[in-house]
C-alpha positions in Angstrom: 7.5 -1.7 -13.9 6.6 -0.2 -10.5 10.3 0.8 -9.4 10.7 2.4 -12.4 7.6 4.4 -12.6 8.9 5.4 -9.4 12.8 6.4 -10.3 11.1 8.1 -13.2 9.1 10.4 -11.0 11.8 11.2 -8.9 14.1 12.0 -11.6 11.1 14.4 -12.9 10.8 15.9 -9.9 14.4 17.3 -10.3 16.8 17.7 -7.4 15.1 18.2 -3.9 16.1 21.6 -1.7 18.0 21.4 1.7 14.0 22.2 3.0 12.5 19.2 0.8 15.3 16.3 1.4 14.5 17.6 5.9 11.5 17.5 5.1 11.1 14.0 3.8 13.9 12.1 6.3 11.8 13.4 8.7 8.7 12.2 7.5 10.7 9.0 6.9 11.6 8.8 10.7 8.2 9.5 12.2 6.4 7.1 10.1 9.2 4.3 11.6 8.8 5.7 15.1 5.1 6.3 14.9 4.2 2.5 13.7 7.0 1.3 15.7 6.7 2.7 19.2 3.5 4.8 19.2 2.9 8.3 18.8 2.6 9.1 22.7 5.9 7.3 22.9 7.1 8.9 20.2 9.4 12.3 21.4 10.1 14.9 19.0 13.9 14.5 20.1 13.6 11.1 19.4 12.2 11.6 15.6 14.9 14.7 15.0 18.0 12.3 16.0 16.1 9.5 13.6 16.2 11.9 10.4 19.4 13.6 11.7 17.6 17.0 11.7 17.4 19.7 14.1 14.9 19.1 16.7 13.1 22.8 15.7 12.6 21.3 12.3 9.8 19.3 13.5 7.7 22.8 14.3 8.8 23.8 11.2 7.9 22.0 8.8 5.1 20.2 10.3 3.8 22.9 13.2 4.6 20.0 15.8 4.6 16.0 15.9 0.9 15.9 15.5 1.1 18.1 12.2 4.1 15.5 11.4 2.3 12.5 11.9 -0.9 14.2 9.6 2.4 14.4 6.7 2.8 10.2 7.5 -0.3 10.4 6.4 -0.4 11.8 3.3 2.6 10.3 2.4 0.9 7.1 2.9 -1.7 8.1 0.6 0.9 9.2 -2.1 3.2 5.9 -1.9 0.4 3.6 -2.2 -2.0 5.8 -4.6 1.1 5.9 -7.1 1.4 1.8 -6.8 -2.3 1.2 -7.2 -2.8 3.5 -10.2 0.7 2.1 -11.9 -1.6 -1.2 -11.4 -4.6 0.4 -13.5 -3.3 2.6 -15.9 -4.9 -0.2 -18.2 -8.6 0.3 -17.1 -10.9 2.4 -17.7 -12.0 5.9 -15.8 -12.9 4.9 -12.5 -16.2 4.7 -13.0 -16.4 2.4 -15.9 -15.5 -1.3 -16.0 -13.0 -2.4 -19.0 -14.4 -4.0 -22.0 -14.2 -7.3 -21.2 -13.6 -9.6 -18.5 -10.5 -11.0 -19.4 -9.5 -7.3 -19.4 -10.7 -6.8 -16.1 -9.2 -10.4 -15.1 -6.2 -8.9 -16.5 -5.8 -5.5 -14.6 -6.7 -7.1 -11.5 -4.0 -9.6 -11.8 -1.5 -6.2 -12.4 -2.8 -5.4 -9.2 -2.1 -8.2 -6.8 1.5 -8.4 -8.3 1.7 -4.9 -7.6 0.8 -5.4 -3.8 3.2 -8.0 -3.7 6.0 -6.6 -5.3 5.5 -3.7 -2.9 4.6 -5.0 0.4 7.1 -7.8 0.0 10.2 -6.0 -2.1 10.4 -2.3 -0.7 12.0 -1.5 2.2 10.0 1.5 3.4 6.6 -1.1 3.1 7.5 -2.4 6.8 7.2 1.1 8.4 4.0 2.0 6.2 2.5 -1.3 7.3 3.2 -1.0 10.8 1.5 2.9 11.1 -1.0 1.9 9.4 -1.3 -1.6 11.8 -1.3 0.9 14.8 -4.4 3.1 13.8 -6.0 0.8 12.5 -6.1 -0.1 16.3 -5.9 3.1 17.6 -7.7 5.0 15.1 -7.3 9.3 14.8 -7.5 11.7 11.9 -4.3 10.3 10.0 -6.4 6.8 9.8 -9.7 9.2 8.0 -6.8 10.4 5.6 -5.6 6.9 4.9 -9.4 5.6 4.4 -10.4 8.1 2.1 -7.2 8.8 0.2 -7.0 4.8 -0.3 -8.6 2.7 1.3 -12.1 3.5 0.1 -11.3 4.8 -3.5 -9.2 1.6 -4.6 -11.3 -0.9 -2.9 -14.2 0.5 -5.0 -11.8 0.5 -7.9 -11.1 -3.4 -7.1 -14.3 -3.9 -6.8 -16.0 -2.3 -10.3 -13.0 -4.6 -11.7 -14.4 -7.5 -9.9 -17.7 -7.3 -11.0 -16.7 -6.6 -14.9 -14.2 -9.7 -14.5 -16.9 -11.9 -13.1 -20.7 -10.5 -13.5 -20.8 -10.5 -9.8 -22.5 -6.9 -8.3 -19.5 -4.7 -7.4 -21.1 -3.7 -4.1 -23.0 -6.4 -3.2 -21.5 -7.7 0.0 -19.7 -11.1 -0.5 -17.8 -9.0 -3.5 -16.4 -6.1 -1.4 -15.5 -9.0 1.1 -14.2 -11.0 -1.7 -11.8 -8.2 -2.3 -10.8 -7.8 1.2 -9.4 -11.5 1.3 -7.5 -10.7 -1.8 -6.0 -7.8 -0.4 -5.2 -9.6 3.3 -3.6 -12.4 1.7 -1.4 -10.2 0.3 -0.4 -8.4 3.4 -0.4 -11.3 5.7 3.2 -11.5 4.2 4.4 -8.3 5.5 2.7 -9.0 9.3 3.5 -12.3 9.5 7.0 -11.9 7.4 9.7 -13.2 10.0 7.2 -16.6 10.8 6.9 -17.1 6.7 10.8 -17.1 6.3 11.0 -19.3 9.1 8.1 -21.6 8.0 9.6 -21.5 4.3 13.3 -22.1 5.7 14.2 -18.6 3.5 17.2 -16.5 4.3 15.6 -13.4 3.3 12.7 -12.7 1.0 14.0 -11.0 -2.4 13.0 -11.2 -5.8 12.9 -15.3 -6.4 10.6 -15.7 -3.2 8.6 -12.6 -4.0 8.1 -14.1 -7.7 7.1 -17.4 -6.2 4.7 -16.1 -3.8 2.9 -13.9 -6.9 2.8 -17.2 -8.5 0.6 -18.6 -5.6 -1.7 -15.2 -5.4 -2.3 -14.7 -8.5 -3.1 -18.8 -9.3 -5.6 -18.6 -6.1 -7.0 -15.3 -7.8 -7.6 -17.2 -11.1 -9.2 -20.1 -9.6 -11.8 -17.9 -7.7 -12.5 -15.7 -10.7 -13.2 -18.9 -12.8 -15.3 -19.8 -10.0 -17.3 -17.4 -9.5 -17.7 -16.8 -13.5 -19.2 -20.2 -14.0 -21.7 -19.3 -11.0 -23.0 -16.5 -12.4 -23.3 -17.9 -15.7 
């Protein structure tokens, strides 16, 4: 559903320009160099014989590798805003819960197999995760564009479907930890991917082992829904 959701936008977006496709490879290559070997480490060269550009592109487009790494931002923000609300289009406005818990159950349940599917399937989720690892560590302005272009807004989002799936407050503080774990799970299998194929004797993680690990998450999401249903009850 999510790849093509994705192919559909491309295709009605229409061809790219010369300018756009630069544009993007370069975005490509910073976000890879950025998350991979710093942005002090980074060198403009470096990024420009990565996308295959000429190195004056980089002032440009961007106004300089700092205005570049602001577009890895937003880029972020666009990849993963897309995914998320792919993952809701069956809830409600943002803020108001679905009718009913099993359709909140339901939607969140969308989600998780859409974090899967993405952090574990697409290629370009290993240099998102890593830029996003590093300032999360070394924080600057393209982590505030990150928080409040995702972060924040589908974390609340997660949370409002949390509390009408379960009855428990959406931000009361074990719920917006709740949904941390959810998420982390999730991710641990992009961080930790090479020590999972190892652990699981896998040659490569494609579409049977990302299927199988949606079957765990989304069985351990069912069991602590029920859970915390027949608490509140």
């Amino acid at each position: 559903m999510i790849e093509r959701t994705h192919q559909s936008a491309q295709k009605a977006r229409g061809r790219p320009s010369g300018a756009e496709r630069t544009r993007e490879t370069l975005v490509r290559a910073g976000l890879r160099l950025f998350g991979h070997k710093g942005f002090e480490a980074t060198s403009t060269r470096e990024i420009a014989a990565e996308a295959g550009a000429n190195i004056g592109s980089i002032a440009y487009h961007f106004g300089g590798k700092e205005g570049l790494r602001n577009a890895c931002a937003d880029y972020i923000v666009e990849t993963i805003s897309g995914i998320a609300q792919v993952a809701l289009d069956d809830a409600a406005a943002p803020d108001a819960g679905p009718a009913s818990p099993e359709a909140a159950a339901t939607v969140l349940r969308q989600v998780v197999e859409a974090m899967v599917r993405f952090i574990v399937q697409r290629p370009e989720a290993e240099d998102v995760a890593q830029f996003v690892m590093r300032e999360l560590s070394q924080p600057t302005a393209a982590l505030d564009t990150i928080y409040a272009g995702v972060f924040e807004p589908v974390h609340k989002r997660l949370c409002a479907l949390w509390e009408a799936a379960t009855g428990e407050p959406a931000e009361s503080e074990r719920t917006r930890i709740t949904v941390f774990t959810l998420i982390g799970q999730v991710i641990y299998f992009r961080i930790a991917r090479e020590a999972v194929r190892r652990r699981m004797e896998w040659r490569d993680i494609g579409q049977r082992e990302a299927a199988a690990i949606v079957e765990v998450a989304l069985g351990n999401l069912s069991t602590i829904i029920n859970a915390r249903r027949r608490g509140t009850s």
